[in-house]
C-alpha positions as CSV (number, residue, x, y, z in Angstrom):
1,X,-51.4,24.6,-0.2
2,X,-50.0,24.1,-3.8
3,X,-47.2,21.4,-3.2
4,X,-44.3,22.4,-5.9
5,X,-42.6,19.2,-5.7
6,X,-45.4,17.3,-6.8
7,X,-45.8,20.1,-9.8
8,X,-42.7,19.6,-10.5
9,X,-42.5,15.8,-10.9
10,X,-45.9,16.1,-13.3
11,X,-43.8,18.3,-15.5
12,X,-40.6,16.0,-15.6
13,X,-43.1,13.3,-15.9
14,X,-44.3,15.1,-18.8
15,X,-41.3,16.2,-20.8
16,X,-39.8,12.6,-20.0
17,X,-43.4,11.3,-21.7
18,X,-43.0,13.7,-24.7
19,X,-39.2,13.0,-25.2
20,X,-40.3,9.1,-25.3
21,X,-42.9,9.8,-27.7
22,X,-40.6,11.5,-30.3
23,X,-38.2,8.9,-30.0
24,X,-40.9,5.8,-30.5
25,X,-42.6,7.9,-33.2
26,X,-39.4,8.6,-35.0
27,X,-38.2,5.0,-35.1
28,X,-41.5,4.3,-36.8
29,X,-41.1,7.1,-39.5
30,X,-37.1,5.4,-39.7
31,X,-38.6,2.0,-40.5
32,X,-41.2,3.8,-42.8
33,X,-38.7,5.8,-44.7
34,X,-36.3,2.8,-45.0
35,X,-39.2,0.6,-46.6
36,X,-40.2,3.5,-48.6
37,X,-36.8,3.5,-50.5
38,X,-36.1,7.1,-49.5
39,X,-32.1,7.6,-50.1
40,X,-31.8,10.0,-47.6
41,X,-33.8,7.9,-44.3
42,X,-31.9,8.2,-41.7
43,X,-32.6,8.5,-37.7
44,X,-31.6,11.8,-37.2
45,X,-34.1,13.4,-39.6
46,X,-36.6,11.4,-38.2
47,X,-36.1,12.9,-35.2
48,X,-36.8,16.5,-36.6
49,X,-39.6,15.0,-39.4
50,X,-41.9,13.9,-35.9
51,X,-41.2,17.3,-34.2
52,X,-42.3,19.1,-37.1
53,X,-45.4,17.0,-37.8
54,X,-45.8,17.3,-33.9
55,X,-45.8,21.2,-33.9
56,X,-48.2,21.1,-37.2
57,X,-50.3,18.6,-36.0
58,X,-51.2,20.5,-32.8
59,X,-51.8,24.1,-34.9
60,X,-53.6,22.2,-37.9
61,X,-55.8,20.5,-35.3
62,X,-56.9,23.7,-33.4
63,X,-57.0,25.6,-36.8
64,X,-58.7,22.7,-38.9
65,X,-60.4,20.4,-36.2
66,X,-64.1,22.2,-36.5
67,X,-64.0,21.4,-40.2
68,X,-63.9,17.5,-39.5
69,X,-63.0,15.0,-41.9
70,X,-61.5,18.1,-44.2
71,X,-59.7,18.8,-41.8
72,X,-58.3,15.7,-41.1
73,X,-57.7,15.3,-44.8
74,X,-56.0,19.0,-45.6
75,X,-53.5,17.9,-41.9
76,X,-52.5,14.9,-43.9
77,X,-51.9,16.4,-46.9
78,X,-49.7,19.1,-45.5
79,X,-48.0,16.1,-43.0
80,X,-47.1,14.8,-46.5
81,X,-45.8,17.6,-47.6
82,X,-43.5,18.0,-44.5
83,X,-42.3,14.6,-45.2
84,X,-41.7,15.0,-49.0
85,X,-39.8,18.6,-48.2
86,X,-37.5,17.1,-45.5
87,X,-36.5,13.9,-47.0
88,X,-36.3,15.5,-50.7
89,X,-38.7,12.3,-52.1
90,X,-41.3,11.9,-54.2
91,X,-45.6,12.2,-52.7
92,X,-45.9,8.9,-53.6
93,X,-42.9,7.5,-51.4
94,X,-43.5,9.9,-48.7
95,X,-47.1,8.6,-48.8
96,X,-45.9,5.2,-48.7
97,X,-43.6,6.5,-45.4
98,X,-46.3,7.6,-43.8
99,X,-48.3,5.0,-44.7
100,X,-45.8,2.0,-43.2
101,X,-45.2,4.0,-40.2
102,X,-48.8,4.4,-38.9
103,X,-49.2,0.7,-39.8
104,X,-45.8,0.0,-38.1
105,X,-47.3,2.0,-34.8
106,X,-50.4,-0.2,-34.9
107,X,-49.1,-3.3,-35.1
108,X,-46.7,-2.6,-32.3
109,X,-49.7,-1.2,-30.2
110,X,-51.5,-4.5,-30.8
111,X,-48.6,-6.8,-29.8
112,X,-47.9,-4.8,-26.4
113,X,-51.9,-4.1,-25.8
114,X,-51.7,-8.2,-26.2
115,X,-48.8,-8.8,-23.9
116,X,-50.0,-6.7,-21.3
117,X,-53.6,-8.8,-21.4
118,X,-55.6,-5.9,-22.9
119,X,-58.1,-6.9,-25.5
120,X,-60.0,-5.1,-28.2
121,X,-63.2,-5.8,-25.9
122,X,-61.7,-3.9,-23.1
123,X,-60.6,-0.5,-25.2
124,X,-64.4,-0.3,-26.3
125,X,-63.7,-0.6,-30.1
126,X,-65.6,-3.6,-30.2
């Protein structure tokens, strides 16, 4: 038999997980935006910047994914143009957003990968 509990806790575990993951992606589109010079950065739009991208990025990638690398490309353009709309800026310093806070995200990955005694050998990159 189907134990609900357990169903349950996978779905709290899961809205907990996604809740986390907004959070840690906004604070890396804050930093972004903040290094970008964008006047109008501040926490609470990065908030709603990541759930929009979060929404287009899961309808771009079922609607654009069989085109590959185009479609990777035309989901970054319009992620651009999300980020460019919300925050009133200019492409080139919502490119520069973006740009910071995907570097920002990888750098922290690396550190905590590193702290927790995972190398680049074990992920299968190298």
């Amino acid at each position: 038999m189907i134990d609900l509990i357990a169903i349950a806790a996978l779905g709290l575990i899961g809205i907990i997980g996604f809740v986390a993951l907004v959070f840690l992606d906004a604070i890396f589109l804050w930093i972004g935006t903040k290094f970008a010079g964008i006047d109008k950065a501040s926490f609470g739009k990065a908030i709603i910047g990541v759930s929009i991208m979060i929404v287009l990025s899961a309808i771009l990638g079922s609607l654009l994914g069989p085109l590959g690398v185009l479609g990777i490309i035309l989901s970054f353009i319009v992620t651009l143009w999300a980020v460019k709309s919300l925050y009133g800026t200019s492409w080139g310093k919502a490119f520069l957003a973006l740009i910071l806070a995907f570097v920002a995200f990888i750098v922290l990955s690396v550190v905590l990968l590193a702290l927790l005694g995972v190398g680049f050998s074990n992920l299968g990159i190298f």
